[in-house]
PyMOL Python script that loads the backbone (N, CA, C, O; Angstrom):
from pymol import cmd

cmd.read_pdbstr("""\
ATOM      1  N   UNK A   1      -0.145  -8.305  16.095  1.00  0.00           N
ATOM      2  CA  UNK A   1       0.372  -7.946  14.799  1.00  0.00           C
ATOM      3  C   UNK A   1       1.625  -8.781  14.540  1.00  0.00           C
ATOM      4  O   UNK A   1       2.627  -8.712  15.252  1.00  0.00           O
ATOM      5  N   UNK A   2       1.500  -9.579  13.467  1.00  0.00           N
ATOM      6  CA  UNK A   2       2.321 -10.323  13.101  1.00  0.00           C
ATOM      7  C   UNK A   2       3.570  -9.903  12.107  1.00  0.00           C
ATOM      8  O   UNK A   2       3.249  -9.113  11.218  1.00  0.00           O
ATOM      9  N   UNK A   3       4.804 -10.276  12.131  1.00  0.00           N
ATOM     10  CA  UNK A   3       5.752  -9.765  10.807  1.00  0.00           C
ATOM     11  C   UNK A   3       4.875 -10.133   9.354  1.00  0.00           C
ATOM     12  O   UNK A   3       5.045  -9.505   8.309  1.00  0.00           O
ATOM     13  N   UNK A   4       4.230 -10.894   9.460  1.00  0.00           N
ATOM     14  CA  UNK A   4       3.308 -11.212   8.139  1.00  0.00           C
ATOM     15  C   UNK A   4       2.676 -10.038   7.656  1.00  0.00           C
ATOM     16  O   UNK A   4       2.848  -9.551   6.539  1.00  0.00           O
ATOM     17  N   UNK A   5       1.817  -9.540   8.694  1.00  0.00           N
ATOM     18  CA  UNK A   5       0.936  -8.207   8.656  1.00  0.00           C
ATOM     19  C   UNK A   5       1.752  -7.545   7.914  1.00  0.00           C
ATOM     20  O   UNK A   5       1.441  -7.193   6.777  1.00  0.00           O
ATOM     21  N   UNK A   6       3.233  -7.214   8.610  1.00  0.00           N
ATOM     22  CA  UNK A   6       4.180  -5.802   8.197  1.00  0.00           C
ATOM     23  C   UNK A   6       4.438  -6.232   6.696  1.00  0.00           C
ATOM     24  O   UNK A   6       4.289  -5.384   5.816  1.00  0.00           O
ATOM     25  N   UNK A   7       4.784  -7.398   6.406  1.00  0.00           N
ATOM     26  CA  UNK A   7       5.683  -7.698   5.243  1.00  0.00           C
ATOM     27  C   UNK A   7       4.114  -7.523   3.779  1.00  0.00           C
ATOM     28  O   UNK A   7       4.216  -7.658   2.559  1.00  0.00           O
ATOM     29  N   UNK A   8       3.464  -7.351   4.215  1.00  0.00           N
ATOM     30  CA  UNK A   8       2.186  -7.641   3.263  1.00  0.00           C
ATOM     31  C   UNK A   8       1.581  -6.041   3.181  1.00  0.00           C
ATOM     32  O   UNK A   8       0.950  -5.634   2.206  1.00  0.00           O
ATOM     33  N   UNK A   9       1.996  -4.924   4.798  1.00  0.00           N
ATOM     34  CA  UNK A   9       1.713  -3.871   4.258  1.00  0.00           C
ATOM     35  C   UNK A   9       3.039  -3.258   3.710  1.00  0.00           C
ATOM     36  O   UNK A   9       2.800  -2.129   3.280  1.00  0.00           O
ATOM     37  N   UNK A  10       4.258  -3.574   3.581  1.00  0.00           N
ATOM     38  CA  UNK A  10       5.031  -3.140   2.581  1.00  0.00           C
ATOM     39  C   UNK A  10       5.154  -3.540   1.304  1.00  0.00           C
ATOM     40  O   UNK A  10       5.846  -2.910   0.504  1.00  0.00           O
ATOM     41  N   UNK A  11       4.452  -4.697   0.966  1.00  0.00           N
ATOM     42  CA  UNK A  11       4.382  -4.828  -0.038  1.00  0.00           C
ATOM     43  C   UNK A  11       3.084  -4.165  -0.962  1.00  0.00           C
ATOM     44  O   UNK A  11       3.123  -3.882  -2.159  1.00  0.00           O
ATOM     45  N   UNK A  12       2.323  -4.065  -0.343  1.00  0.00           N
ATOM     46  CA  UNK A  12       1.617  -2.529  -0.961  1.00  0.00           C
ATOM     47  C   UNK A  12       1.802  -1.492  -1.604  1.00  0.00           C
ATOM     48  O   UNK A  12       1.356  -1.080  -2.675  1.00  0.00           O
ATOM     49  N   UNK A  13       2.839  -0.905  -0.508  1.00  0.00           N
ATOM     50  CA  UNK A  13       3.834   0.176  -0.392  1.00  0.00           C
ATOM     51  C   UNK A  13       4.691   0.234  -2.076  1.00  0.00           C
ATOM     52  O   UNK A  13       4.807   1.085  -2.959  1.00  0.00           O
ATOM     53  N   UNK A  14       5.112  -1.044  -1.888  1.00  0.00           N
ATOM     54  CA  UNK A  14       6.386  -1.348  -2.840  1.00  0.00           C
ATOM     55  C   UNK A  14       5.580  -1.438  -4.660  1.00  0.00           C
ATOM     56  O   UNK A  14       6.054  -1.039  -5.724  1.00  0.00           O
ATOM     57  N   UNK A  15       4.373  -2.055  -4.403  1.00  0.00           N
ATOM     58  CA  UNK A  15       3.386  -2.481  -5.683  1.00  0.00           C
ATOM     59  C   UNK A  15       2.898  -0.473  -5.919  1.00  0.00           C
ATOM     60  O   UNK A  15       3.174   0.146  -6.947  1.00  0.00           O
ATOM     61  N   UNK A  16       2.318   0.024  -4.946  1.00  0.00           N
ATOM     62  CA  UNK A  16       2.148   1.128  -5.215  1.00  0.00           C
ATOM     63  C   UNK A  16       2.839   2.429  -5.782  1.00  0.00           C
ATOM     64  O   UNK A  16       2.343   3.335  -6.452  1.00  0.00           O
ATOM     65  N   UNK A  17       4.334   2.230  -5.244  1.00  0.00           N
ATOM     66  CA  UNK A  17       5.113   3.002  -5.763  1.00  0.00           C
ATOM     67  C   UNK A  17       5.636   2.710  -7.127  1.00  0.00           C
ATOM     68  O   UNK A  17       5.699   3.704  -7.851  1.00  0.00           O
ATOM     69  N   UNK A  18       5.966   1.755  -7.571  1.00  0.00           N
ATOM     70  CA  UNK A  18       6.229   0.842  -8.928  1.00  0.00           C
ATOM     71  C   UNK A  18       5.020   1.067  -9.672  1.00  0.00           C
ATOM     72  O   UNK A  18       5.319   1.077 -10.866  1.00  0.00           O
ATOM     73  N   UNK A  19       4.152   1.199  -9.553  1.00  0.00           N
ATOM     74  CA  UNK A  19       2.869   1.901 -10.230  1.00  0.00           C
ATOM     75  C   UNK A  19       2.733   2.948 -10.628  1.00  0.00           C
ATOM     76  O   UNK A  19       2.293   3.105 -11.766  1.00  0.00           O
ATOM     77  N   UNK A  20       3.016   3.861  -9.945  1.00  0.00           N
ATOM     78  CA  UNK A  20       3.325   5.311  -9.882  1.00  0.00           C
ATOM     79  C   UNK A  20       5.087   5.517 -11.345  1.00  0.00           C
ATOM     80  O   UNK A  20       5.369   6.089 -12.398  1.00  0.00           O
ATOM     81  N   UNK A  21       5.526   4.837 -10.600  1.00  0.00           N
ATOM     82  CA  UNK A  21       6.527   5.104 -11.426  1.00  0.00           C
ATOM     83  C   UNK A  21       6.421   4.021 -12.768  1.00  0.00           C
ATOM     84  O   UNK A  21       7.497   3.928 -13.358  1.00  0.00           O
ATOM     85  N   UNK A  22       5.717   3.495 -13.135  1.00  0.00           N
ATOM     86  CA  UNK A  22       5.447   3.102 -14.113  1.00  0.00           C
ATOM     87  C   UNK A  22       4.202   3.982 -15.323  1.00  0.00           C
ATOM     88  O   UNK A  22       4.093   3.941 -16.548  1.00  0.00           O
ATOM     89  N   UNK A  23       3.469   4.686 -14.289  1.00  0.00           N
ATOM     90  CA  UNK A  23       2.778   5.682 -14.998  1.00  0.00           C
ATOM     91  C   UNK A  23       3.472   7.347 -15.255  1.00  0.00           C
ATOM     92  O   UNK A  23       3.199   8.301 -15.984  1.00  0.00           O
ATOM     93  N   UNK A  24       4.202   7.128 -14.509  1.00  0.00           N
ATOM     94  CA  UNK A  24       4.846   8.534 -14.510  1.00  0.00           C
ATOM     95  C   UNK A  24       6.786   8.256 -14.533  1.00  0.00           C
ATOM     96  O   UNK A  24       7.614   8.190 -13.624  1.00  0.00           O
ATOM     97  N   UNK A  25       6.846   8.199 -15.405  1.00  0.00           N
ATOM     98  CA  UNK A  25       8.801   7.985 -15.216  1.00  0.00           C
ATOM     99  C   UNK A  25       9.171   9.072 -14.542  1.00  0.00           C
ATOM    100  O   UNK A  25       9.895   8.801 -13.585  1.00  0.00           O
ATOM    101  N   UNK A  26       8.839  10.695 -14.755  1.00  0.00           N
ATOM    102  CA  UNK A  26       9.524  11.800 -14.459  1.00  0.00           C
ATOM    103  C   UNK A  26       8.639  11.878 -12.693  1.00  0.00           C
ATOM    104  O   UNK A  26       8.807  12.832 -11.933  1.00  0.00           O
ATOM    105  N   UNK A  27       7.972  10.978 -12.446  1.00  0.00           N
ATOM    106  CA  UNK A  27       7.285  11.890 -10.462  1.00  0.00           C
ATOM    107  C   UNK A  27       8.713  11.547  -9.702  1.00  0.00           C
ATOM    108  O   UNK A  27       9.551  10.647  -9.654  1.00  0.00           O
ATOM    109  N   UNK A  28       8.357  13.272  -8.958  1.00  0.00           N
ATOM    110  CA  UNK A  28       9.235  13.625  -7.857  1.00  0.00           C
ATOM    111  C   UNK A  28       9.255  12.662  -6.756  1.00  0.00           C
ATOM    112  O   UNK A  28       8.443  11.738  -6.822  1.00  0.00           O
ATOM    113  N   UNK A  29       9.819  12.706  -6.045  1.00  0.00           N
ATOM    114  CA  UNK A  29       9.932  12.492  -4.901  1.00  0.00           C
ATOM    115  C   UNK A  29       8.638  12.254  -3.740  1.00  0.00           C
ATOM    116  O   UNK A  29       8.123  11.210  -3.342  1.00  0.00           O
ATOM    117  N   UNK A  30       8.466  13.163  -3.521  1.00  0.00           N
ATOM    118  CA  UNK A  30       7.053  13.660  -2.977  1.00  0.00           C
ATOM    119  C   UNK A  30       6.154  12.932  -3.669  1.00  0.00           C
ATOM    120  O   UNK A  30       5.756  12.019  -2.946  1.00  0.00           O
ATOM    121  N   UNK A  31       5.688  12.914  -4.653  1.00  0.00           N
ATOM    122  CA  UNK A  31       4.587  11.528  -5.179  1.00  0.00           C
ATOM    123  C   UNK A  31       4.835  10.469  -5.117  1.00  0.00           C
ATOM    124  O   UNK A  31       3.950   9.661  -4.834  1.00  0.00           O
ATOM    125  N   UNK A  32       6.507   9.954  -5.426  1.00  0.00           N
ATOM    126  CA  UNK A  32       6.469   8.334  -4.790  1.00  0.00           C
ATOM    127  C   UNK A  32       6.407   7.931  -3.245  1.00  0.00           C
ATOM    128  O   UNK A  32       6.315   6.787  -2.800  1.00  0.00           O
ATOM    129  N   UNK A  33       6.484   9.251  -2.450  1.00  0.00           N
ATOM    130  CA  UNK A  33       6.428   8.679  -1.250  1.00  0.00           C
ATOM    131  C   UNK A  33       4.582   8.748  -0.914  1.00  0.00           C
ATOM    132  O   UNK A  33       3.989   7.918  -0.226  1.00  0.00           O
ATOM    133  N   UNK A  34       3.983   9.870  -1.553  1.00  0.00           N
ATOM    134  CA  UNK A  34       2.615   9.185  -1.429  1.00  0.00           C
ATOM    135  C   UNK A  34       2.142   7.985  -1.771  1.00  0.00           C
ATOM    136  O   UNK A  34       1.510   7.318  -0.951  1.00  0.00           O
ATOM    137  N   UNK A  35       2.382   7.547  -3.026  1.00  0.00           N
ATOM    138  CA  UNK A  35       2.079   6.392  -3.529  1.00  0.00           C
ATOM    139  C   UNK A  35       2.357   5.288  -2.440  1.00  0.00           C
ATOM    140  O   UNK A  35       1.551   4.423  -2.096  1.00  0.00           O
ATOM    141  N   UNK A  36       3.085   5.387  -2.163  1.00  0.00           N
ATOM    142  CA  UNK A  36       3.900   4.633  -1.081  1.00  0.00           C
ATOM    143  C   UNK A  36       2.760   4.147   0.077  1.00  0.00           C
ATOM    144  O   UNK A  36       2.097   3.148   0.354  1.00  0.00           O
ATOM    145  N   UNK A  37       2.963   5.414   0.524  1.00  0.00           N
ATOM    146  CA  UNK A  37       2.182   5.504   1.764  1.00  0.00           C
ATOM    147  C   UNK A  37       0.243   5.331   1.059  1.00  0.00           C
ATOM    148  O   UNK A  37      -0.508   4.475   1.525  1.00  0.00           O
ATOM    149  N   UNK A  38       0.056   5.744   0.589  1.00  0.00           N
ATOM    150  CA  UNK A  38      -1.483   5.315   0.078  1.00  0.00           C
ATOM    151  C   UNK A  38      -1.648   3.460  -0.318  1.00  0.00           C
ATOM    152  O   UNK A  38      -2.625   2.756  -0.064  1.00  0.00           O
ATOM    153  N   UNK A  39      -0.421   3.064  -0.959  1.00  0.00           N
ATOM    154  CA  UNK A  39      -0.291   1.488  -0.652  1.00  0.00           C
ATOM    155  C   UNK A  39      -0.421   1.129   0.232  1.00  0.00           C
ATOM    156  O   UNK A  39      -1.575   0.716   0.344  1.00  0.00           O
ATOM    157  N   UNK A  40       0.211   0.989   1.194  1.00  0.00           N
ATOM    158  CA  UNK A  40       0.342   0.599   2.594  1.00  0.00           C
ATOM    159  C   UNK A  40      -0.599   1.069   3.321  1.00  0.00           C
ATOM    160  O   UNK A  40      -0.787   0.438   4.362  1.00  0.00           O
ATOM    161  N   UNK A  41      -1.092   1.733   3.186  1.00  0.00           N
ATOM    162  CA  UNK A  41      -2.569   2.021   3.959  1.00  0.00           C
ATOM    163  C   UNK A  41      -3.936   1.536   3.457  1.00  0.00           C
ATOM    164  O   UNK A  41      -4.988   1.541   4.096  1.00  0.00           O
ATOM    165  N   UNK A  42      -3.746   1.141   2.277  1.00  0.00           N
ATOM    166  CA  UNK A  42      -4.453   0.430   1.492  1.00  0.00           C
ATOM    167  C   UNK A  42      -4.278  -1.172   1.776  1.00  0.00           C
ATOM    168  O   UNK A  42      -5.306  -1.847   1.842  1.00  0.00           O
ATOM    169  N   UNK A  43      -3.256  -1.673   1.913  1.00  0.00           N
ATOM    170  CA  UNK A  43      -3.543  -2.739   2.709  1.00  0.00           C
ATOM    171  C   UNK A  43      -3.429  -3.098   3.574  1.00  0.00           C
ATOM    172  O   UNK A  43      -3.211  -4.273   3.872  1.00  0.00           O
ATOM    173  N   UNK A  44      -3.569  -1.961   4.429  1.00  0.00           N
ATOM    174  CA  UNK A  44      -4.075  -2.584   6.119  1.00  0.00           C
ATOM    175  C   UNK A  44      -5.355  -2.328   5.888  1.00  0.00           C
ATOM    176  O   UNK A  44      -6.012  -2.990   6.691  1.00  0.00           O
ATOM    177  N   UNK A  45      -6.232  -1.529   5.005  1.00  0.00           N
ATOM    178  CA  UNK A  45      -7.325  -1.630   5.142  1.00  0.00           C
ATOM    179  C   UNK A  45      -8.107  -3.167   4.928  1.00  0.00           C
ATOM    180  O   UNK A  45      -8.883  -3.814   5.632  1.00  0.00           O
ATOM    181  N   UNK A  46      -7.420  -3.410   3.456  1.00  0.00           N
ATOM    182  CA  UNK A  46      -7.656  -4.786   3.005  1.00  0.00           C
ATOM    183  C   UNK A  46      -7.410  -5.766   3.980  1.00  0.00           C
ATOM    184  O   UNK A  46      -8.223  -6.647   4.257  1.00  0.00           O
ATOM    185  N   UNK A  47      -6.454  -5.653   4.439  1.00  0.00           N
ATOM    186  CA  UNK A  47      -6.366  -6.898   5.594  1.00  0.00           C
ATOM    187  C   UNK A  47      -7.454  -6.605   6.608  1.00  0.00           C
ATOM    188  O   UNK A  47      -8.150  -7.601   6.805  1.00  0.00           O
ATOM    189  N   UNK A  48      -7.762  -5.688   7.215  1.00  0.00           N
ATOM    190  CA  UNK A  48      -9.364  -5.393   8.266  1.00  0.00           C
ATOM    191  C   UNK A  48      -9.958  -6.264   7.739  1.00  0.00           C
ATOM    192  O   UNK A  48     -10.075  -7.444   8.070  1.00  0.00           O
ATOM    193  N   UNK A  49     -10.378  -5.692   6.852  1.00  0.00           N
ATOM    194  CA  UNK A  49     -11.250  -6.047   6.019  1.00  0.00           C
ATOM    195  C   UNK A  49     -11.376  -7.309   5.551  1.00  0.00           C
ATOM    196  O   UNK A  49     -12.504  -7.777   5.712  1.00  0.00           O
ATOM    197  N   UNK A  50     -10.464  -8.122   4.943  1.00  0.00           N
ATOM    198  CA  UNK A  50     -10.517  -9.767   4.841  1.00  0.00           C
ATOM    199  C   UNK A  50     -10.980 -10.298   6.492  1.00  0.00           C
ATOM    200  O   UNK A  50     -11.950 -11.034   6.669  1.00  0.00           O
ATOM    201  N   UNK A  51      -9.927  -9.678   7.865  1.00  0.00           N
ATOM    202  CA  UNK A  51     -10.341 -10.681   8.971  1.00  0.00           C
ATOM    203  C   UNK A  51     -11.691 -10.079   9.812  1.00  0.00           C
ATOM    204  O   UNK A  51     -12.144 -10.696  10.777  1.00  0.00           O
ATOM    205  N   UNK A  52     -12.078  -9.240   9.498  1.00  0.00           N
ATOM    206  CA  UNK A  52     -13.171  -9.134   9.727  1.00  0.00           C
ATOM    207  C   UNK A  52     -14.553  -8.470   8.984  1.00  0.00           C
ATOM    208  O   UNK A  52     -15.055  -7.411   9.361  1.00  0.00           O
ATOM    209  N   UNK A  53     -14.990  -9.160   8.038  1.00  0.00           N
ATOM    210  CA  UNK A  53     -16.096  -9.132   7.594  1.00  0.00           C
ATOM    211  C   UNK A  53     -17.159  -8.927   7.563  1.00  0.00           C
ATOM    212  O   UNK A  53     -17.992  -9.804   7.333  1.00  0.00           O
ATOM    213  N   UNK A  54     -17.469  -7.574   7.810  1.00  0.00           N
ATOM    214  CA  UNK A  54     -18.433  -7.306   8.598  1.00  0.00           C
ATOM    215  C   UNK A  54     -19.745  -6.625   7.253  1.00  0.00           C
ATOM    216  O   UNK A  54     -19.190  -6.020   6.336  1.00  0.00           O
ATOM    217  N   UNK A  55     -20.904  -6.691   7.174  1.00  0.00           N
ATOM    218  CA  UNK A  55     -21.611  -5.729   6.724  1.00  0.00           C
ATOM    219  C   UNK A  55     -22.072  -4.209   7.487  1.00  0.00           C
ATOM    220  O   UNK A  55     -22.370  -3.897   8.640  1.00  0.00           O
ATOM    221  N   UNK A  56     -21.959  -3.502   6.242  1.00  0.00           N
ATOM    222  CA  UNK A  56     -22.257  -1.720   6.524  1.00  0.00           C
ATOM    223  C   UNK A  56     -23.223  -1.358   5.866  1.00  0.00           C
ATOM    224  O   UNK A  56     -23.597  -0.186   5.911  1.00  0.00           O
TER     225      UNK A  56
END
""", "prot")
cmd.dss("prot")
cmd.show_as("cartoon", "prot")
cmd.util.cbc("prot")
cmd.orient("prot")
Protein backbone atom coordinates (compact mmCIF):
# COMPACT_ATOMS: atom_id res chain seq x y z
CA UNK A 1 0.00 0.00 0.00
CA UNK A 2 1.32 2.98 -1.31
CA UNK A 3 0.86 6.89 0.04
CA UNK A 4 -0.77 7.14 -3.48
CA UNK A 5 -3.42 4.52 -2.46
CA UNK A 6 -4.06 6.74 0.88
CA UNK A 7 -4.02 10.13 -0.87
CA UNK A 8 -6.66 8.88 -3.62
CA UNK A 9 -8.79 7.19 -0.79
CA UNK A 10 -9.02 10.58 0.89
CA UNK A 11 -9.76 12.14 -1.78
CA UNK A 12 -12.98 10.32 -2.08
CA UNK A 13 -13.59 11.06 1.33
CA UNK A 14 -13.07 14.82 0.64
CA UNK A 15 -15.25 14.72 -3.04
CA UNK A 16 -17.89 12.84 -0.97
CA UNK A 17 -18.34 15.02 1.80
CA UNK A 18 -18.40 18.32 -0.45
CA UNK A 19 -21.25 16.54 -2.13
CA UNK A 20 -23.17 16.01 0.70
CA UNK A 21 -22.73 19.40 1.70
CA UNK A 22 -23.47 20.76 -1.46
CA UNK A 23 -26.81 18.93 -1.50
CA UNK A 24 -27.63 19.59 1.90
CA UNK A 25 -26.14 23.03 3.43
CA UNK A 26 -27.97 22.36 6.88
CA UNK A 27 -26.43 18.07 7.37
CA UNK A 28 -25.22 17.45 10.79
CA UNK A 29 -22.34 16.22 11.62
CA UNK A 30 -23.07 12.64 11.65
CA UNK A 31 -23.96 12.69 7.82
CA UNK A 32 -20.81 14.39 6.76
CA UNK A 33 -18.86 11.96 8.48
CA UNK A 34 -20.81 9.20 6.62
CA UNK A 35 -20.44 10.71 3.45
CA UNK A 36 -17.01 10.75 4.25
CA UNK A 37 -16.51 7.46 5.10
CA UNK A 38 -18.87 5.94 2.20
CA UNK A 39 -16.26 7.99 -0.16
CA UNK A 40 -13.39 6.47 0.93
CA UNK A 41 -14.65 3.19 0.88
CA UNK A 42 -15.84 3.74 -2.35
CA UNK A 43 -12.58 4.18 -3.58
CA UNK A 44 -10.78 1.51 -2.34
CA UNK A 45 -13.31 -0.39 -3.89
CA UNK A 46 -12.63 1.36 -7.23
CA UNK A 47 -9.08 0.98 -6.92
CA UNK A 48 -9.62 -3.24 -6.40
CA UNK A 49 -11.31 -3.01 -8.87
CA UNK A 50 -9.24 -1.02 -11.61
CA UNK A 51 -5.98 -3.45 -10.42
CA UNK A 52 -7.67 -6.29 -10.59
CA UNK A 53 -10.15 -7.02 -13.13
CA UNK A 54 -11.68 -9.72 -12.72
CA UNK A 55 -15.16 -11.08 -14.17
CA UNK A 56 -18.25 -12.16 -11.76
Amino acid sequence: MSILDEVGKIAGAIIAEQGVDQLDPDANLLEKAASAIAGYEAAKIAENKLENPEDE
